[in-house]
N, C-alpha and C positions, 0 to 999 in steps of 0.2 A: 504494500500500500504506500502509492508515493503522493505526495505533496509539492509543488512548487508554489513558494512564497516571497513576494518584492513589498518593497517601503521603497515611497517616491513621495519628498516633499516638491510640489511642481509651483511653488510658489507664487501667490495669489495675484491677480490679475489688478489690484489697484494699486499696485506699486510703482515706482516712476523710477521704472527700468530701462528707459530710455532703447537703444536696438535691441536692448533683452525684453523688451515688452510682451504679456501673451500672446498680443495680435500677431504677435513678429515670429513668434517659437512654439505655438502651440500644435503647430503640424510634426516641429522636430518631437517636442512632448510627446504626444501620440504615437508618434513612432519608435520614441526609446521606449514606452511601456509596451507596445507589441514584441519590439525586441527581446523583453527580458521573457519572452515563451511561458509565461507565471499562472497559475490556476488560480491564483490570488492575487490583487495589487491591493495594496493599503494606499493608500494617499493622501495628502495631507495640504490646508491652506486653500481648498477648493471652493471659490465662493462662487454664487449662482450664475452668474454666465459663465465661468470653466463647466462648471458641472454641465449646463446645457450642450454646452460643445462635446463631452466627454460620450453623455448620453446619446448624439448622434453620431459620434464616429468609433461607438463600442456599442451600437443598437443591442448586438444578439449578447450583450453579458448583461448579468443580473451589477445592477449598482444600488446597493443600500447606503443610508448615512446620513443624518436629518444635520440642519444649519444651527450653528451655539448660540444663538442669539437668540432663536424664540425656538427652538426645537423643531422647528416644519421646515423654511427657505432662507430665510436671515443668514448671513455673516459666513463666513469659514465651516466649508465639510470637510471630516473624518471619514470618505467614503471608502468602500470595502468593494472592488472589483471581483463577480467572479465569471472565467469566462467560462463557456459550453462548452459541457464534457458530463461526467461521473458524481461530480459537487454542485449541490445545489443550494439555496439557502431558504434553511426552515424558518428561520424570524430573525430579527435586527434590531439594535436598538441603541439610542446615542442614549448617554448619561455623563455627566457633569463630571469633572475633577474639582469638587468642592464638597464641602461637609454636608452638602444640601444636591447632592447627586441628581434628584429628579427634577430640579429646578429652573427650568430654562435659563440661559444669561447669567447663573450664576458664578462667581468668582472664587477661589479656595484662597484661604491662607494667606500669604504675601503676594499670591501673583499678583503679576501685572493686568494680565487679559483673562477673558471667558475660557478655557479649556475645556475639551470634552475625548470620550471615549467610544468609539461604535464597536459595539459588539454584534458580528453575524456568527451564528448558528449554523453549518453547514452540515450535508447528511450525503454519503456517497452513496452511491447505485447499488452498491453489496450493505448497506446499512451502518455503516462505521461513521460515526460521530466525531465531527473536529468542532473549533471553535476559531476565530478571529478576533484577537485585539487591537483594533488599530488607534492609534492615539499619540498625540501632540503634546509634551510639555509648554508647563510655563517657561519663559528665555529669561525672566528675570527670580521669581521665588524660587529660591534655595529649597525653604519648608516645604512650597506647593508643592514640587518636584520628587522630594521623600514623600508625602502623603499621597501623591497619585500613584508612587509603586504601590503601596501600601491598601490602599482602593481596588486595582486592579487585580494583585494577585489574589484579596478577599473574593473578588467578584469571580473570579475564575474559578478559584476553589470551591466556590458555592454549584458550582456544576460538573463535578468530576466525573460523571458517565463521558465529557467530551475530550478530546486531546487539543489542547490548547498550542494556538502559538500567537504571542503578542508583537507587533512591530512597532514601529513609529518614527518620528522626529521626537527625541527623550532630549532634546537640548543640553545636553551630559554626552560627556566620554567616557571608553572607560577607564572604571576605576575608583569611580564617583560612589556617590554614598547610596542614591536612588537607585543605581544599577544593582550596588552592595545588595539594598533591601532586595533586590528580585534574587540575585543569584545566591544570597542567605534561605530566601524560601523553595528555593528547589528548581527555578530556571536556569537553564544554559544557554550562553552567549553560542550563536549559531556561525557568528564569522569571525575569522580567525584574527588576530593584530595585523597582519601582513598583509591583511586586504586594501591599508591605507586609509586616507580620510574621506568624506562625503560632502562637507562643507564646501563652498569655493566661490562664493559671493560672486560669480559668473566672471571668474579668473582663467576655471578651468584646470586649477591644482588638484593632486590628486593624494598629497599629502598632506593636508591639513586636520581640523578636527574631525572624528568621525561620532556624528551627534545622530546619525540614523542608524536604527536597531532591530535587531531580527532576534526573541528571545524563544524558547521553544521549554516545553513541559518536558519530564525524563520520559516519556514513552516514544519521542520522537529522536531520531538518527539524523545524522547531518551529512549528506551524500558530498553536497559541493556548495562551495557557498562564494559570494564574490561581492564587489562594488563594482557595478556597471561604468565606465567610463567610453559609451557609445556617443559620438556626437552626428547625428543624421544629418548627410549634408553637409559638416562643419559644424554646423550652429547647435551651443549649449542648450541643453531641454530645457536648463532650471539652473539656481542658485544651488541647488543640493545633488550630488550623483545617487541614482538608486541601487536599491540593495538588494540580491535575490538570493534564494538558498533552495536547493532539493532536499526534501525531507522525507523520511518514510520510517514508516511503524515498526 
């Protein structure tokens, strides 16, 4: 039983990115996310017109992931790509990184900004049970950042019939205290140190921080794992390089 799993923060469309603008690189976007071949894309920073574009040039994949701001279309989606095949998704659902989890537009702790979490529920053809967690740290709270491991690995736990594997933009390296808390509770870092960094503020470095994260439950193997450094065309997808991993049971 395999799995292929990516994190792509594709970084949000009202940014004054000047020739890295969406309008400008959202074909390369597209393109680096079909390239990573992945049963799953997490992605991250997706406000409603990416989304729009995403949904028509990914028609035949299931895309979950409600907006932080009011939970329905508002601000920044967590959404959870999955394409046709074997997995399919049994229910979804975004919830808050804050003490107040079901709260729309809530804030946790010190962050700075709204956070949130989508969790899809997926169910394979043979009946085997995964789970998805895709999710975004706060860039500035410290606290937020430990309380949101702390959040998701409760919330995971709370459904052990599934095999879990969490991705994101964790705005941490490692080594950090928030990663500490994950891999203290029994997750494993899925890519190796030598994969390099993900960061690269559309420099196109490939050593810099690596703040995108592929963590996996002990029932999952780690076949092959990488940071994509695809440029389609030449032209950078994103401010962030994505991340993919082969997994299986």
């Amino acid at each position: 039983m395999k799995l292929r799993v990516a994190t792509f923060n594709i970084r949000n469309s009202s940014a004054a990115d000047g020739n890295n603008s969406w309008v400008l690189r959202r074909e390369a976007a597209a393109a680096a996310i079909e390239a990573l071949a992945a049963d799953v894309v997490g992605l991250q920073e997706v406000l409603p017109d990416q989304l729009e574009y995403l949904r028509e040039r990914f028609a035949e994949y299931e895309i979950v992931g409600a907006g932080r701001d009011d939970g329905a279309h508002a601000g920044e989606h967590s959404v959870v790509m999955v394409r046709p095949g074997d997995w399919q998704v049994e229910s979804a659902e975004t919830r808050w990184l804050s003490a107040e989890p079901t709260v729309p537009g809530s804030v946790g702790w010190d962050a700075d900004l709204t956070r949130i979490a989508t969790l899809a529920r997926l169910k394979h053809a043979d009946g085997t049970l995964a789970g998805i967690a895709n999710t975004h740290y706060d860039h500035m709270g410290e606290v937020a950042r430990v309380e949101s491991s702390k959040l998701l690995d409760r919330w995971t736990a709370a459904e052990p019939d599934r095999h879990w594997v969490l991705v994101g933009d964790l705005n941490v390296e490692p080594g950090s205290a928030p990663l500490q808390v994950l891999l203290d509770a029994g997750w494993l870092d899925a890519v190796p140190a030598s994969a390099g960094g993900t960061f690269h503020d559309f420099g196109g470095a490939t050593d810099h921080e690596r703040i995108d994260h592929i963590l996996i439950g002990k029932s999952w193997r780690v076949v092959d794992a990488e940071v994509s450094h695809y440029r389609p065309d030449g032209r950078l997808p994103s401010d962030h390089w994505p991340v993919v991993a082969t997994l299986e049971l």
